[in-house]
C-alpha positions as CSV (number, residue, x, y, z in Angstrom):
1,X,3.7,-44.3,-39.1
2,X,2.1,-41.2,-37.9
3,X,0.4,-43.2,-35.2
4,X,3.9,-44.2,-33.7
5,X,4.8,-40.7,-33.9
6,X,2.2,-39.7,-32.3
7,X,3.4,-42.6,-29.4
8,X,7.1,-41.1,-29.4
9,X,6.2,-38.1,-28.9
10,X,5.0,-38.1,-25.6
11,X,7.6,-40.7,-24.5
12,X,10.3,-38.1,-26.2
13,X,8.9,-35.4,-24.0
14,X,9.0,-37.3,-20.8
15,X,12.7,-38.2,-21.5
16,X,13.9,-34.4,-22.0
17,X,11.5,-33.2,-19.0
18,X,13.6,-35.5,-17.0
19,X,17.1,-34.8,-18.7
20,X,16.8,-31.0,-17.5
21,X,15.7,-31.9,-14.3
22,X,18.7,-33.9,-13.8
23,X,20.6,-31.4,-15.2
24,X,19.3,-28.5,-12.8
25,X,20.1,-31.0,-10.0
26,X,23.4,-30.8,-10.3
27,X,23.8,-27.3,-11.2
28,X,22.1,-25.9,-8.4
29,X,23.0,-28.7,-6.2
30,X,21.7,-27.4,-2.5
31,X,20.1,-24.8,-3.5
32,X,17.5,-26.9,-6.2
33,X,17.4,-29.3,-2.7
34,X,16.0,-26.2,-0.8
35,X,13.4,-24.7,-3.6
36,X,12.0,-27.9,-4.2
37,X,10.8,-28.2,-0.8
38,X,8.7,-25.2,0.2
39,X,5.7,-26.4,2.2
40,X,3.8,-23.8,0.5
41,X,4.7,-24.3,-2.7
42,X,5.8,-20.6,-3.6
43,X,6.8,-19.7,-7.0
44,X,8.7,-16.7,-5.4
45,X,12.4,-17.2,-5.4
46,X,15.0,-15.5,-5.6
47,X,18.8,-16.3,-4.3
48,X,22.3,-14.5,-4.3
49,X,25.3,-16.7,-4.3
50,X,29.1,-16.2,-3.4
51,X,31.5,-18.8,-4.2
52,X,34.8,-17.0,-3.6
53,X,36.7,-17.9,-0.2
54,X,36.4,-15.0,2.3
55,X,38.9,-14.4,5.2
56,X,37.3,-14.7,8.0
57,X,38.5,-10.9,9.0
58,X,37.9,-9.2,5.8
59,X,34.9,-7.5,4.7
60,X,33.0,-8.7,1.6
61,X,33.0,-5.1,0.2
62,X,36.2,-5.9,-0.6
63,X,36.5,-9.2,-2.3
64,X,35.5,-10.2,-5.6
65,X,31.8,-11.7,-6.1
66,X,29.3,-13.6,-7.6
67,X,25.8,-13.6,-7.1
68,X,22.1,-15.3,-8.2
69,X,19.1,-13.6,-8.3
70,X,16.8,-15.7,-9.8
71,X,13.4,-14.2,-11.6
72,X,10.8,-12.2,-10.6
73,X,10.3,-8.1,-9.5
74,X,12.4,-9.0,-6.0
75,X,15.0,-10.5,-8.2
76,X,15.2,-7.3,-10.0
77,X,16.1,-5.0,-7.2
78,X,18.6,-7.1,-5.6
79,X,20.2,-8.0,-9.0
80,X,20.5,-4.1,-9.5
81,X,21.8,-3.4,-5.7
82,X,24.6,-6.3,-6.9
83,X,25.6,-5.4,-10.1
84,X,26.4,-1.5,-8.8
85,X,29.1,-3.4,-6.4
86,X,30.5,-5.1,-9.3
87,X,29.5,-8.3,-8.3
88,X,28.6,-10.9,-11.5
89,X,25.5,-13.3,-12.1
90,X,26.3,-16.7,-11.7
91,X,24.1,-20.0,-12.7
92,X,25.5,-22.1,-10.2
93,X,26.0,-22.6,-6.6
94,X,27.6,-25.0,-4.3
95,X,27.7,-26.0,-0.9
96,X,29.9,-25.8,1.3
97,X,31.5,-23.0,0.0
98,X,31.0,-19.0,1.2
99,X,27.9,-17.5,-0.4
100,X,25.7,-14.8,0.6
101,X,22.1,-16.8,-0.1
102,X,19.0,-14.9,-0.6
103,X,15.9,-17.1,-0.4
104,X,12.0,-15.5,-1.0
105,X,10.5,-19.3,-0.3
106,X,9.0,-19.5,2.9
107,X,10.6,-23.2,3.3
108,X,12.9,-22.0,6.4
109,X,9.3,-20.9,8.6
110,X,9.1,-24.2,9.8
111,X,12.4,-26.2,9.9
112,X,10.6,-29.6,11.0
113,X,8.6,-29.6,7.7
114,X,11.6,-29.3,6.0
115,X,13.5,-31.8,7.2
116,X,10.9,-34.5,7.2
117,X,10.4,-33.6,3.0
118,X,13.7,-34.1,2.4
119,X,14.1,-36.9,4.7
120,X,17.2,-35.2,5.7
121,X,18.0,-32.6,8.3
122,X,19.2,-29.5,6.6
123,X,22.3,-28.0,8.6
124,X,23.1,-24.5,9.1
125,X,26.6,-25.7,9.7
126,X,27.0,-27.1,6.2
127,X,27.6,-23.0,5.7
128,X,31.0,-21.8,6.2
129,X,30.5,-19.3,9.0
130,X,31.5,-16.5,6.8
131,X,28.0,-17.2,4.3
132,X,25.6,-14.8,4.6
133,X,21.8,-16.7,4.8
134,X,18.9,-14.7,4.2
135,X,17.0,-17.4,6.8
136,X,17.3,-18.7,10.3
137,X,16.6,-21.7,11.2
138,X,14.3,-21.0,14.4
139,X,12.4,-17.9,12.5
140,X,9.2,-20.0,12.3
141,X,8.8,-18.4,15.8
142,X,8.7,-15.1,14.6
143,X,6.9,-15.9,10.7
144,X,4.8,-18.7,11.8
145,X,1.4,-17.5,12.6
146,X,0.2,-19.0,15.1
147,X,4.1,-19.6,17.0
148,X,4.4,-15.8,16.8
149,X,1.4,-15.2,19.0
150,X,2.6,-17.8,21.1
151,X,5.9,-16.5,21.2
152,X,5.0,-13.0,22.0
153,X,2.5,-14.1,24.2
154,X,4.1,-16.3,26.6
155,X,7.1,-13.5,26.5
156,X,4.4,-10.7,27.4
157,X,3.3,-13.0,30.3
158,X,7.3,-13.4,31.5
159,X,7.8,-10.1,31.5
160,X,4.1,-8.7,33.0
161,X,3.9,-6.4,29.7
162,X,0.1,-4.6,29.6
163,X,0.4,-3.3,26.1
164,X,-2.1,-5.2,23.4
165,X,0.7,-5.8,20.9
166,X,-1.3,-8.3,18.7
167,X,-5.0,-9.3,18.9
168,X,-6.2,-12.1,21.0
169,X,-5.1,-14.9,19.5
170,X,-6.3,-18.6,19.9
171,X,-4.4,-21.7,18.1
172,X,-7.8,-23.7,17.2
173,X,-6.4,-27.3,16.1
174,X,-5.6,-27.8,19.6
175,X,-8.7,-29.4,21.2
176,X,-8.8,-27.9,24.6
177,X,-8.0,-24.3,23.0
178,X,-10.8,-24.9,20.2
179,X,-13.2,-26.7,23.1
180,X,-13.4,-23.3,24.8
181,X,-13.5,-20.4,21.6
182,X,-16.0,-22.3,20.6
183,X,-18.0,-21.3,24.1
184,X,-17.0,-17.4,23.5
185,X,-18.5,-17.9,19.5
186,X,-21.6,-19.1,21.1
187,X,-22.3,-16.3,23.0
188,X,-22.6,-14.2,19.4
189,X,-25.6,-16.7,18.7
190,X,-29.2,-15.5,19.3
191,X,-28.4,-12.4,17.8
192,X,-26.6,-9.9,20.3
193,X,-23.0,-10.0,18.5
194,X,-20.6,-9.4,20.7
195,X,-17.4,-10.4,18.9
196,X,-16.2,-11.2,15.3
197,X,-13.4,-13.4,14.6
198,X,-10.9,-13.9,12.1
199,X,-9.8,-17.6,10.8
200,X,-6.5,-17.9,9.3
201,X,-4.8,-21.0,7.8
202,X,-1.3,-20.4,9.5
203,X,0.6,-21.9,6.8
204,X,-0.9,-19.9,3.7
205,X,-0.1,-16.4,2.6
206,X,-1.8,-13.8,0.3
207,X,-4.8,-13.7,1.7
208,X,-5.6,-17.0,0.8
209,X,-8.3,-18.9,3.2
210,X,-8.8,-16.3,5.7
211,X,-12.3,-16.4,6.7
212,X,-14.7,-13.6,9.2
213,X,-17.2,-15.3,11.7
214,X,-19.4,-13.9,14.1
215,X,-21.9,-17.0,15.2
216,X,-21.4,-20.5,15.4
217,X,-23.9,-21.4,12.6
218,X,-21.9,-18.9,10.8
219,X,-18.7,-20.7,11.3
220,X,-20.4,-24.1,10.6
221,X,-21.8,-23.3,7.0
222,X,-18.2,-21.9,6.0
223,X,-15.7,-25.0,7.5
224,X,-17.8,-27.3,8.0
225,X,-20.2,-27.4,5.2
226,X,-23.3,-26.4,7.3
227,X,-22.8,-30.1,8.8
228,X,-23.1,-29.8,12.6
229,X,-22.7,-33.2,13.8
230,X,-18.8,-32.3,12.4
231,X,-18.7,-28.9,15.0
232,X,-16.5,-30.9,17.5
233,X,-14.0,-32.2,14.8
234,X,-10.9,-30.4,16.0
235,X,-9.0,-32.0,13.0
236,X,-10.7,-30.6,10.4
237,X,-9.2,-27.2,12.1
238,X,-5.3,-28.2,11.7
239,X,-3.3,-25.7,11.2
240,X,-5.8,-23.0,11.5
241,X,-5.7,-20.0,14.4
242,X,-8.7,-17.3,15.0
243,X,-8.2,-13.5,16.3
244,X,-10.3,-11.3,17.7
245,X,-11.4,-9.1,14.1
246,X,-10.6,-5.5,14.9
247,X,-14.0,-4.1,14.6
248,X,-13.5,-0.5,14.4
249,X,-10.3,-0.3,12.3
250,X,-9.0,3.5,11.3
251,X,-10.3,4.1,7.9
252,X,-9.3,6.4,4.9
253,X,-12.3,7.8,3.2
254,X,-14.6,5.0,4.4
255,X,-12.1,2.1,3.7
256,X,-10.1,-0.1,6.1
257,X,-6.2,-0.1,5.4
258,X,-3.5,-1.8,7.1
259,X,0.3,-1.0,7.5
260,X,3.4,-2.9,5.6
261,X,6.2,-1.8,6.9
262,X,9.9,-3.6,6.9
263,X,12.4,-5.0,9.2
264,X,15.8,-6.2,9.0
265,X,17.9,-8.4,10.8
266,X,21.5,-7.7,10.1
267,X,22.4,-10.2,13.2
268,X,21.1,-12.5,15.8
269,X,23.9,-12.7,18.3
270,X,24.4,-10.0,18.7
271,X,20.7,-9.0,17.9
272,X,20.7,-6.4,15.6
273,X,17.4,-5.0,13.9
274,X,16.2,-2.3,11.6
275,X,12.8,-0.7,10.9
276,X,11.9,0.5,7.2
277,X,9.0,2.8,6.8
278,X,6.6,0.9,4.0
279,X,3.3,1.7,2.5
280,X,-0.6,1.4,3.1
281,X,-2.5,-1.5,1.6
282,X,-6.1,-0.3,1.1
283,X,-9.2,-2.4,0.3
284,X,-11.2,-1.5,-2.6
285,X,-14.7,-1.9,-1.2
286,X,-15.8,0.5,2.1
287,X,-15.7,-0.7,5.0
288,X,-19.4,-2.4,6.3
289,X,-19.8,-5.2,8.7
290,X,-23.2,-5.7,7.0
291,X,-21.2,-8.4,4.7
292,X,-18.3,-9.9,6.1
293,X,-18.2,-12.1,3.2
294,X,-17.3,-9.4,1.0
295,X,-13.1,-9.7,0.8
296,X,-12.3,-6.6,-1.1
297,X,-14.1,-4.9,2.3
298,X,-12.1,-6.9,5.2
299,X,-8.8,-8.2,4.1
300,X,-6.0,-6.3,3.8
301,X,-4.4,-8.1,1.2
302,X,-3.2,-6.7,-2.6
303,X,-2.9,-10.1,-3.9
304,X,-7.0,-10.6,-3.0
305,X,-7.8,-6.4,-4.0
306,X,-6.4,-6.4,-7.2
307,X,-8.6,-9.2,-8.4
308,X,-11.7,-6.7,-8.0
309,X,-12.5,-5.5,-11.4
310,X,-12.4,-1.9,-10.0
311,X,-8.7,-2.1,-8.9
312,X,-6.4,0.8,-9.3
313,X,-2.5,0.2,-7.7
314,X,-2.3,3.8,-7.0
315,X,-5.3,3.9,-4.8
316,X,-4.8,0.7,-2.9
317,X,-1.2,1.7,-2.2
318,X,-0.8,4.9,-0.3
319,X,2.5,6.2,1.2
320,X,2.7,7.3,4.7
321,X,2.3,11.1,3.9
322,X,-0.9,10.5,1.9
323,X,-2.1,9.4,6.0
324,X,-0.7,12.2,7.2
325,X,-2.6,14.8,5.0
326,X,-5.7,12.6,5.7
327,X,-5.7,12.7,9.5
328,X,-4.5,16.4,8.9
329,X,-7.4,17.2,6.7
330,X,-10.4,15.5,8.7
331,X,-8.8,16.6,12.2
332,X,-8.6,13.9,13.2
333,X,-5.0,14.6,15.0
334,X,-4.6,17.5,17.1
335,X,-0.6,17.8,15.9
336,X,1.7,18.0,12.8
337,X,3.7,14.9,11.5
338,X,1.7,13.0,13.8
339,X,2.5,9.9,11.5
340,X,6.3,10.3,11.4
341,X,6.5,11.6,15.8
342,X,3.5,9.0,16.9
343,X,2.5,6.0,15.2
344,X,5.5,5.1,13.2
345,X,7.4,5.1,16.9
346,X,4.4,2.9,18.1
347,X,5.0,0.4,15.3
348,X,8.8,0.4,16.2
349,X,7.9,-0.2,19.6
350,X,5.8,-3.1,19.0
351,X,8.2,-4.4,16.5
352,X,10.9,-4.4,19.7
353,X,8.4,-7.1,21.7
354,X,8.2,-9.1,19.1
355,X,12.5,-9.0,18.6
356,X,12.8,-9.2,22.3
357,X,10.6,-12.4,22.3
358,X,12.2,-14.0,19.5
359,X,15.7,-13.2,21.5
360,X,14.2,-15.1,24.2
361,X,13.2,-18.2,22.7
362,X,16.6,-18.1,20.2
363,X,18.9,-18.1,23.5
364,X,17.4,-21.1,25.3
365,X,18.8,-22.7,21.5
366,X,21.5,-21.3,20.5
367,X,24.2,-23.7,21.8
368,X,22.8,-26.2,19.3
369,X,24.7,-25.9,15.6
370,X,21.5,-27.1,13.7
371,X,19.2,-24.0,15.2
372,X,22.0,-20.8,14.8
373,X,24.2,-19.8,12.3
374,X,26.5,-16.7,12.9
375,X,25.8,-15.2,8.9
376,X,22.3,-15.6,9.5
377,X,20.2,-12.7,8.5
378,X,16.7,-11.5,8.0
379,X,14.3,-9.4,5.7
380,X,11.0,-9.4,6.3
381,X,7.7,-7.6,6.0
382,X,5.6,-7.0,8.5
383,X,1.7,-5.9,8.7
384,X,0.1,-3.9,11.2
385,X,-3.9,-3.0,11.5
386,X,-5.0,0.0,13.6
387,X,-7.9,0.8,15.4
388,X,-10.3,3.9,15.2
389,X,-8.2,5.1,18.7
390,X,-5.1,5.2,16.9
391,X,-4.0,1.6,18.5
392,X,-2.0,-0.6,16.1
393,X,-2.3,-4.2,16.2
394,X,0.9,-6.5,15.0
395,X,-0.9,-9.1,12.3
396,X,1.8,-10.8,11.1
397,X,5.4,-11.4,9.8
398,X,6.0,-12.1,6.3
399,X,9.4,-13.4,5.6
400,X,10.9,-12.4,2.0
401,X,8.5,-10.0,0.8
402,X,7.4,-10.1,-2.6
403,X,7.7,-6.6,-4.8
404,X,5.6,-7.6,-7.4
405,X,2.3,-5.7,-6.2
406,X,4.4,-2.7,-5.4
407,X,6.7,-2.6,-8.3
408,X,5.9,0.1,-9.8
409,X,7.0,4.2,-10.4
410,X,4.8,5.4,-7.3
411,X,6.7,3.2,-5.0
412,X,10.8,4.1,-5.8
413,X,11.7,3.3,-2.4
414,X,12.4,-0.2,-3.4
415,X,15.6,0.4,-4.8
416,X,17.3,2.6,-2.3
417,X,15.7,0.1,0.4
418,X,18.0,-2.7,-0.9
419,X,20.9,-0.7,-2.0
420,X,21.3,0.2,2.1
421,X,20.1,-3.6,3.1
422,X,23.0,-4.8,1.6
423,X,25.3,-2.0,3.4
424,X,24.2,-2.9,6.8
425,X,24.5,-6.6,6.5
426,X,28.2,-5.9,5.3
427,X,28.7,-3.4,8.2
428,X,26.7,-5.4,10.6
429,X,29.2,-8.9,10.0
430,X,32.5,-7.5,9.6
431,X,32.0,-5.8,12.7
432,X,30.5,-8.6,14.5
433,X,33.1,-10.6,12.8
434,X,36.0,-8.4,14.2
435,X,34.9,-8.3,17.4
436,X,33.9,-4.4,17.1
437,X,30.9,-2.5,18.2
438,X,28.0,-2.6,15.9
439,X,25.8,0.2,18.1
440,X,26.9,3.3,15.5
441,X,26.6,1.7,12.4
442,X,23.9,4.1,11.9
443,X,26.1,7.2,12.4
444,X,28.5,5.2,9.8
445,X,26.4,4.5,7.2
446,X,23.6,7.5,5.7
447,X,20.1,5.3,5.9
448,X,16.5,5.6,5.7
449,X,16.8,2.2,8.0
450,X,15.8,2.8,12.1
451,X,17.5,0.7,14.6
452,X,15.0,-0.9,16.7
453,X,15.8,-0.6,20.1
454,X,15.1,-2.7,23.4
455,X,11.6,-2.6,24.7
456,X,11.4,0.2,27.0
457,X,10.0,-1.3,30.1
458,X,13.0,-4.5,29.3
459,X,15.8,-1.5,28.9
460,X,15.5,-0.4,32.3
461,X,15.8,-3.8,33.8
């Protein structure tokens, strides 16, 4: 008898496993569809549902709501921001019906994955055009690694723009690209390095696979195995890109730092964005290019720095004033609030070429229902390395930002953050919806949020 137990048991398991499977299928209905098929497999989610019908002409601070939020530190903060405007947690949402969806899987980077994982193309248009979508379906533009460099790239080129808004940046699982970095690498070998370069998996976040090289037997051993005869193997490089490594980054007390700052899309037609002053992210290890092995030393990343036995969250995360007194202290500015008057303006401005090249590429699209929805909006993260001359360089866009490194009482911006997300995005659709002008909503509602405005050399044209 114990024996067959023993056999029913597992069998018994497998049957309930299944049984609430089915049953979170149908409760979550498109939304289950849509977690389940995140390319990268995030474990990140976090969603806010409306199912009550909203007039087309009235504002959703006004109606009565419902909302999900999911698990997790982001969950928390928007839960919070919802609950203070009355709104109540749901379990269930359903399509087809008005619903203000916020999403922190990175499934809606790259829409052609998604569709061929479901086997069906996801429409924007299922989405009454009064939802509210945390996503846009041609983002992967502007989140995708290497289509972001592309993007801004071939819009810098259009436009004759001069500044160095990102690093050079080469998209190495295309043959004829990789055929010639791999002539520039070669010039590091014999010993007179020239150059280092950065490997990045473009579909992989949190610092995961990034990898520094300087020579070509350096960059053998670490993705090839050491195997040479497999150097010209352009596949084993898919999806992968390489940028020129800033060499002679800005450094606080020895150790490299980069920027995380926030932006917000409260509408893409029209385009409407927001800059949100972040925090610094700074490696536990000083800075050395004697070991560009050593992680903790080169990449910017909290999820890699706070696996270094050593970690401490209030010295890897530093607010902007904590720069300020640095530069301040080590004169290395000659002004005050050279932070708040110079480089945060330099982000913003760099942040506008990469709007104004998104804008770009989402116009040539935008008659086509599948790649624009008008409740479409956007929160994202995004990360900025600068050099020893005070140059910052845009790395990358990170679409729904996690909170869980930063979650904690140094950082009790996060709160306030949401609370006026949430009041832009209502301001920014009714107006849009009504036909009115959305250029004061800054003088309507009181916000730590900048508008981003047009690229300066594009404003004048």
């Amino acid at each position: 008898p114990s024996r067959k137990r023993m056999k029913i048991v597992p069998i018994l398991i497998v049957v309930i496993a299944v049984g609430i499977a089915v049953y979170w299928e149908k409760q979550y209905d498109i939304i289950d569809n849509i977690s389940l098929i995140n390319p990268q497999k995030s474990t990140t989610k976090s969603y806010i549902c409306i199912d009550d019908i909203i007039n087309n002409k009235v504002a959703l601070m006004d109606t009565h709501r419902y909302f999900y939020a999911g698990t997790g530190n982001t969950a928390k903060v928007v839960r919070t921001s919802l609950n203070k405007r009355g709104m109540k947690e749901i379990r269930k949402c359903k399509k087809n019906q008005n619903q203000v969806w916020w999403d922190n899987t990175t499934a809606f980077n790259n829409i052609e994955m998604m569709y061929k994982i479901t086997k069906t193309k996801f429409n924007f248009g299922d989405f009454p055009n009064t939802s509210f979508i945390n996503h846009h379906p041609q983002q992967g533009r502007m989140i995708l690694k290497n289509k972001m460099g592309k993007t801004v790239g071939d819009f810098m080129e259009k436009h004759n723009i001069q500044d160095n808004i990102i690093p050079v940046t080469y998209d190495i699982s295309k043959s004829d690209i990789y055929t010639n970095w791999k002539k520039m690498l070669a010039k590091n070998d014999g010993g007179d390095i020239k150059k280092y370069w950065i490997v990045k998996p473009t579909n992989k976040s949190g610092g995961k696979g990034i990898k520094i090289v300087n020579t070509t037997e350096n960059f053998v051993d670490k993705f090839f195995s050491g195997n040479i005869t497999k150097f010209g193997a352009v596949n084993r490089l898919k999806g992968h890109l390489v940028q020129e490594y800033i060499h002679n980054p800005l450094l606080i007390g020895g150790h490299k730092f980069d920027f995380r700052v926030y932006m917000l899309i409260s509408s893409f037609d029209p385009f409407v964005a927001w800059y949100y002053r972040g925090y610094l992210r700074v490696n536990v290890e000083k800075f050395d290019f004697s070991d560009i092995d050593d992680t903790y030393a080169h990449i910017c990343n909290l999820n890699v720095n706070k696996k270094h036995p050593n970690y401490n969250e209030y010295e890897s995360k530093k607010y902007f004033e904590e720069l300020e007194v640095w530069l301040q202290s080590n004169n290395l500015v000659d002004r005050k609030n050279y932070v708040s008057e110079v480089i945060e303006p330099e982000l913003i401005r760099r942040m506008s070429v990469l709007n104004e090249a998104f804008v770009d590429h989402f116009n040539q699209n935008v008659s086509d229902p599948k790649l624009s929805h008008p409740g479409s909006f956007l929160f994202a993260g995004v990360d900025f390395i600068m050099d020893e001359k005070m140059n910052p360089y845009l790395i990358e866009v990170t679409t729904g930002p996690g909170f869980s490194n930063i979650y904690c009482d140094k950082f009790n911006y996060l709160q306030p953050m949401m609370d006026e997300l949430f009041d832009i995005v209502y301001e920014t659709k009714k107006r849009v919806n009504n036909n009115q002008n959305v250029e004061d909503i800054k003088e309507v509602i009181s916000t730590d949020w900048k508008r981003i405005a047009r690229y300066p050399q594009l404003e004048k044209k």
